[in-house]
C-alpha positions in Angstrom: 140.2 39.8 79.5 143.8 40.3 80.6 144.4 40.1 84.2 146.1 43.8 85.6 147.5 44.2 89.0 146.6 46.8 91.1 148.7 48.7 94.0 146.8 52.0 94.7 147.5 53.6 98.1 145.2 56.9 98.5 146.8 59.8 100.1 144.7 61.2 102.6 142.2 58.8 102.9 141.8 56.0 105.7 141.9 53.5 103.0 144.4 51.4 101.6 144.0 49.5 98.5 145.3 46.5 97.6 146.0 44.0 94.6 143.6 42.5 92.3 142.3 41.7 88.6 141.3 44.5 87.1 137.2 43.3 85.2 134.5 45.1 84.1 132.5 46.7 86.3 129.2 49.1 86.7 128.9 53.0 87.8 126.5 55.2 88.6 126.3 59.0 88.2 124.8 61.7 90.1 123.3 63.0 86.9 121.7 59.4 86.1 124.1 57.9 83.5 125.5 54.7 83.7 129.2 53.8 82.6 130.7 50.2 82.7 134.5 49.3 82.1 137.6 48.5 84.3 137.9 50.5 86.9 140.6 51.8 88.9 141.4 54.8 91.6 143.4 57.7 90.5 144.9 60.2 92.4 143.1 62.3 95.0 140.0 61.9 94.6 139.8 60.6 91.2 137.7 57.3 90.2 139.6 56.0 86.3 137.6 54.0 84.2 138.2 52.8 80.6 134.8 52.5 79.5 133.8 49.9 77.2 130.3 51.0 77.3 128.0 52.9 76.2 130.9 53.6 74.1 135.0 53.1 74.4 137.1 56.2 76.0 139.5 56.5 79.7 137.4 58.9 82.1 138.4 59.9 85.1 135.5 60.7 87.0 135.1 63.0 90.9 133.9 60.8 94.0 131.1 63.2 94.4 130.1 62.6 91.1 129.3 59.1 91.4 126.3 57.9 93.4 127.1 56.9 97.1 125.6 53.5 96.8 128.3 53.1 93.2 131.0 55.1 95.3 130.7 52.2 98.1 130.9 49.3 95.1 134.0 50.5 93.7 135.6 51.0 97.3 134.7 47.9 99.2 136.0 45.6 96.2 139.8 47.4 96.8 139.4 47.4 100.5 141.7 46.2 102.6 139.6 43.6 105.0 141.8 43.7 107.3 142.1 47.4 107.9 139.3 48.8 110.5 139.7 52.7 109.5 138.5 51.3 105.6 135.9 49.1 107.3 134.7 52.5 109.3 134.8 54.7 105.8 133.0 51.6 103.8 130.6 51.3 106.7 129.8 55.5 106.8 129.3 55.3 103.0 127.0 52.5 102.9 124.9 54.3 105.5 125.1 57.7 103.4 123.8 55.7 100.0 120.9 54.4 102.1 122.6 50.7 102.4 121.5 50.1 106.2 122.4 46.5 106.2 125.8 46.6 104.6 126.4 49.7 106.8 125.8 47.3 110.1 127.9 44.6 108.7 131.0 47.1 107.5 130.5 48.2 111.4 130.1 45.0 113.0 134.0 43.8 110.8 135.3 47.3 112.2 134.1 45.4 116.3 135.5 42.6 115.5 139.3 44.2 113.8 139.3 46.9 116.9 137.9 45.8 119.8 138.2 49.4 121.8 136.2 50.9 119.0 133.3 48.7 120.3 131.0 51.7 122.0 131.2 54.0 119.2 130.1 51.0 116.5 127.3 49.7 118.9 126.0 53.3 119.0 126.0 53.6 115.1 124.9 49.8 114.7 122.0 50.5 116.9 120.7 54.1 115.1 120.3 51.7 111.9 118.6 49.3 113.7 116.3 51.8 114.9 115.9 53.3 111.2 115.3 49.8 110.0 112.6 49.3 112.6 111.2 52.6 111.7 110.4 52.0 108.2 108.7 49.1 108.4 106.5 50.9 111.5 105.5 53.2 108.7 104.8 51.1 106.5 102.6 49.0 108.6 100.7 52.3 109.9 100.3 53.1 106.2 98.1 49.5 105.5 96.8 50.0 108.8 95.3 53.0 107.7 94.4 52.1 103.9 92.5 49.5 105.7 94.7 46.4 104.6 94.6 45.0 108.4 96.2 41.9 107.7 99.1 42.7 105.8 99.2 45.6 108.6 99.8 42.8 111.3 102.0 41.2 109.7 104.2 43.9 109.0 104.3 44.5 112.9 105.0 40.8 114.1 108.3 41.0 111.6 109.1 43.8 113.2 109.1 42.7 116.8 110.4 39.6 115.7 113.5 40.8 113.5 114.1 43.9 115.6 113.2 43.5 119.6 113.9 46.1 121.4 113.7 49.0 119.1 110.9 51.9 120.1 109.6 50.9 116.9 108.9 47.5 118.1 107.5 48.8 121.3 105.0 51.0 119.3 104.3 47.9 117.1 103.2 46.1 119.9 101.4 48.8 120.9 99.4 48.2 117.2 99.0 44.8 117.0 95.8 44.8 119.1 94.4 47.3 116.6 95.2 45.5 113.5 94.7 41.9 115.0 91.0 43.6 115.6 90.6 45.2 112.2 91.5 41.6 110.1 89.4 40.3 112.1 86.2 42.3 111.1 86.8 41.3 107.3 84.8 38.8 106.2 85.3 36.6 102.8 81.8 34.8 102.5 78.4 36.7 102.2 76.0 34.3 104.5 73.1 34.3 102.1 70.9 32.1 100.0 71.6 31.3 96.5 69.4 29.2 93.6 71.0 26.0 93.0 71.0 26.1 89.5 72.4 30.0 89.7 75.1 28.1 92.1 76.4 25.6 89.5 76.6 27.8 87.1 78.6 30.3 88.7 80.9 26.9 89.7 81.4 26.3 85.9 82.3 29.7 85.9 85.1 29.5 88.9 86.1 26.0 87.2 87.0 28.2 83.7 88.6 31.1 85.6 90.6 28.3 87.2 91.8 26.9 84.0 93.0 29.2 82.6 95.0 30.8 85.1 96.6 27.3 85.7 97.9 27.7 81.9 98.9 30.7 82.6 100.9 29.4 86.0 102.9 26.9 83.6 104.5 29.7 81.6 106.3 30.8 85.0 109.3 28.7 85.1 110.5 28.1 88.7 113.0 30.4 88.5 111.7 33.1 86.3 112.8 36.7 86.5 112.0 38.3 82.5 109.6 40.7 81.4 107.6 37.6 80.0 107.8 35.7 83.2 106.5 38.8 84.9 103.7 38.9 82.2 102.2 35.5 82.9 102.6 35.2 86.4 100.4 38.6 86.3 97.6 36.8 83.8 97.8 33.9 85.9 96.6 36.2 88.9 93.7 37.8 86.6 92.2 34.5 85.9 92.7 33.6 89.7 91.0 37.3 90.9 88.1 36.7 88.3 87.6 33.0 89.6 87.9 34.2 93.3 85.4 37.0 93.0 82.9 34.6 91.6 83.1 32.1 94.0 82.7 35.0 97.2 79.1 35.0 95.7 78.5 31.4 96.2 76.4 30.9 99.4 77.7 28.9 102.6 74.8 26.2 102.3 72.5 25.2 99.4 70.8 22.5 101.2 72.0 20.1 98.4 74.9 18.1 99.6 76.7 17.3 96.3 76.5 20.9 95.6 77.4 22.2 98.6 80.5 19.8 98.4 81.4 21.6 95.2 81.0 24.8 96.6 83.0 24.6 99.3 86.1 22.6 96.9 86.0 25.4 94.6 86.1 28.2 97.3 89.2 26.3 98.8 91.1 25.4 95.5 90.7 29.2 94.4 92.2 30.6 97.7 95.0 28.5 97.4 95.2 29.2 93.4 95.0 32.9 93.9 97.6 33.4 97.3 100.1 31.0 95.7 99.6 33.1 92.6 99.8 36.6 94.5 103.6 34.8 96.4 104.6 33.4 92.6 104.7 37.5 90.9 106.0 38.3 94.5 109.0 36.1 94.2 109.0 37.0 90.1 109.8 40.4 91.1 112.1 40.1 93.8 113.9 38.5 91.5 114.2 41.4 89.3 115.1 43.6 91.7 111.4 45.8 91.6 111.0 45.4 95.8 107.8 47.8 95.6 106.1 45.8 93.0 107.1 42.0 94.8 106.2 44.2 98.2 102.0 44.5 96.6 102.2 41.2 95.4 102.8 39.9 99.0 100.5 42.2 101.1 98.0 40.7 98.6 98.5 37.2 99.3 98.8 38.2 103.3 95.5 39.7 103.0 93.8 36.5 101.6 95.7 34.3 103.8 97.8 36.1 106.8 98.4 32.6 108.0 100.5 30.9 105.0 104.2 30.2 105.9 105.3 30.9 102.2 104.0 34.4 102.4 105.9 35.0 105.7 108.9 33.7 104.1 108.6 36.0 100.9 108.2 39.3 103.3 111.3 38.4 105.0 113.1 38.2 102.3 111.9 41.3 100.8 112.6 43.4 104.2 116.1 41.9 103.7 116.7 43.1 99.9 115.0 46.6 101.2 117.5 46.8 103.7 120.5 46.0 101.3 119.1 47.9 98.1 120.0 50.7 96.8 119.6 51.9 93.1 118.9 51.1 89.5 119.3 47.7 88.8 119.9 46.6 92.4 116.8 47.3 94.5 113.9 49.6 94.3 115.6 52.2 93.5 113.5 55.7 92.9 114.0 58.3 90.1 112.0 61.0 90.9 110.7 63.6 88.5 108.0 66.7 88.7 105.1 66.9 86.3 104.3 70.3 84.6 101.9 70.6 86.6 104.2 70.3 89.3 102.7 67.6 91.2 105.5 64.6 92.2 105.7 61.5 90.6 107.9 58.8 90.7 108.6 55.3 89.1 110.1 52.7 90.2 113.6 51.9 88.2 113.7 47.9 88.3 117.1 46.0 86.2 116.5 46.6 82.3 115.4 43.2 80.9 117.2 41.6 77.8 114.0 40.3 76.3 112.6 44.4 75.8 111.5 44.1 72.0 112.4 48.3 71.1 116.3 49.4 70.7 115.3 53.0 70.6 113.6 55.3 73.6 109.5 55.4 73.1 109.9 59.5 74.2 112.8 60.7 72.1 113.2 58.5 69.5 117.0 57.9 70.7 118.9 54.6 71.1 118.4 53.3 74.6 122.4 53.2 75.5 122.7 56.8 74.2 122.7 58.2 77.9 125.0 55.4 79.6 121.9 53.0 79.2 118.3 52.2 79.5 116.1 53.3 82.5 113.8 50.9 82.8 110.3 50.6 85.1 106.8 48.9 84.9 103.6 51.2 84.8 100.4 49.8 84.4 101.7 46.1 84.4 103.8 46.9 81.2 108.1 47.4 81.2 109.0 50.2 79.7 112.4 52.0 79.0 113.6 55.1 78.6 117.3 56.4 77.4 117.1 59.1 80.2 115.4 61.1 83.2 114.3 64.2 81.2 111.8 61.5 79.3 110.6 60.1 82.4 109.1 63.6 82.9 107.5 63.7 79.4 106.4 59.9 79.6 104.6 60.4 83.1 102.6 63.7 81.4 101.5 61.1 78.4 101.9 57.8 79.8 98.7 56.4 77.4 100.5 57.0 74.1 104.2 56.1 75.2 102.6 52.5 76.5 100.8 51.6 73.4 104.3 52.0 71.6 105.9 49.5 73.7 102.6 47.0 73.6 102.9 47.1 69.7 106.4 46.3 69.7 105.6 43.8 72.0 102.6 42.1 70.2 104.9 42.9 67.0 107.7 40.5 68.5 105.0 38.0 69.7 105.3 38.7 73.3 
């Protein structure tokens, strides 16, 4: 690509732009479409882009009509660093496209550049903070209340840990009692007498479950992030469910040592099997972007085992990506659409994966880039994508015949 140099000053605007290559780059519209090309500022309040996909032509496109969360992409990579007053307008547009974290950052550069505006930046600083603290009190009241007490709890240690001294994290500690008392009234082994043979048996059974979700662990490479990756570290947790649910029915004590000494090995080797399995699609999704998806996966494995480090590690992680996410393609972002029976639904838009085995959209029939590319989501364990919003809306009123579509292309192309 040939290297262009930039020097855009925008006339009434607190920001000042400075040089730079021009490259290809992503943008977001209010009315869903996606463009990518070079992109450059015009005058007044004009965004220029030569597009170079979904198809070749110059646009120049309105601020407004562009997403926040694009709007802030395509301004903070002509910023001028060193400028507060473009720090401050960065810092107020990442807050308006929901980007908490790179809000606090943009405000904590505009401290650091101008010292006297240090009251007015703590004051905006903090309100995020106590937003950030917020959601994750309601999402711990939400487990709380679906009865998932241990994912519950450790939603609210996180919280007083990451954000101390938030009303949030006053009110957590205010829950933790509650929840610490709920996990503990759960219970994973039925105290009860089982035949011996009916106990081996159901051992052979755990031992098979086991296998075969340790095949389906090796299909996960370590760094995995496709559709297929996503596939198998799902099947792997199947095999690991079906063996776990098997051995809860084994009883604490036969009265036969050897057996007993199988009993208990299988219960511990399928825990460990089944959380590391839960923290495996966890991390698969993270990768990929789809935070609500690796956000189940890990409540799951916290439920099963509130105490293991790794699981800790992956909720961090995930809080963090929440907090910087915004969007198709870049973090749990939401398209929402209404039913005709006009009860809300919504999907969970997740980074389009290369390896999708249709061209075309399952609704419409049209090619996939025909709307400024695909929008793409799981539902019922299974990617699809769509060329558009308007078919989200159709898909979610027949979701049954648009899947079986996709699964045939997929079986079709060997997946």
């Amino acid at each position: 690509m040939r290297a262009q140099i930039w020097i855009l000053a925008v006339i009434g605007s607190g920001l000042m732009f400075v040089g730079g290559a021009a490259r290809a780059e992503t943008v977001e519209l209010q009315s869903g479409g996606t463009i990518a090309g070079q992109v450059s500022l015009g005058e007044g309040d004009l965004v220029i882009v030569e597009a170079r996909f979904p198809r070749s032509e110059r646009l120049q496109i309105r601020r407004s009509d562009l997403t926040p969360g694009s709007l802030y992409r395509v301004l903070e990579r002509r910023s001028d660093p060193e400028d507060p007053e473009a720090r401050k307008e960065l810092g107020s547009l990442a807050e308006a496209a929901g980007l908490k974290g790179a809000a606090i950052a943009e405000f904590r550069a505009v401290i650091e550049l101008d010292p006297d505006s240090k009251k007015e930046m703590d004051e905006r600083i903090g309100a995020l903070i106590e937003s950030l603290a917020a959601d994750i009190l309601v999402d711990a009241r939400d487990l709380l209340a679906e009865g998932r007490a241990n994912a519950a709890a450790m939603y609210l240690h996180t919280l007083m840990e990451t954000y101390p001294g938030t009303k949030a994290a006053k009110e957590a500690a205010r829950l933790v009692p509650e929840a610490t008392k709920a996990a503990g009234a759960s219970v994973d082994v039925e105290s009860r007498t089982v035949d011996a043979t009916v106990a081996a048996k159901t051992i052979e059974t755990v031992e098979s479950h086991l296998q075969k979700g340790d095949m389906a662990t090796k299909e996960v490479p370590g760094h995995g992030s496709s559709v297929a990756d996503g596939r198998s570290a799902e099947r792997a947790v199947k095999h690991y469910e079906a063996a776990w649910e098997s051995a809860r029915t084994l009883p604490v004590a036969t009265g036969n040592r050897d057996l007993d000494a199988r009993i208990a090995k299988a219960r511990t080797r399928t825990k460990t099997a089944l959380v590391q399995a839960y923290l495996t699609a966890g991390t698969v999704y993270l990768q990929r972007r789809a935070l609500p998806d690796a956000e189940r996966w890990c409540n799951k494995a916290c439920e099963l085992e509130p105490e293991n480090k790794q699981n800790h590690t992956l909720h961090k992680l995930i809080l963090q990506a929440k907090a910087l996410s915004i969007g198709r393609g870049v973090g749990g972002g939401r398209v929402v659409v209404t039913t005709p029976m006009n009860a809300e639904d919504a999907v969970t838009v997740m980074e389009p994966s290369r390896d999708y085995p249709l061209k075309t959209c399952v609704v419409s029939g049209e090619d996939l880039d025909g709307m400024g590319g695909p929008i793409a989501f799981m539902y019922d364990g299974t990617e699809v994508q769509i060329c558009c919003k308007g078919c989200v809306k159709k898909f979610l009123a027949s979701p049954t015949k648009y899947l079986q579509k996709v699964r045939e292309a997929e079986k079709a192309a060997g997946k």
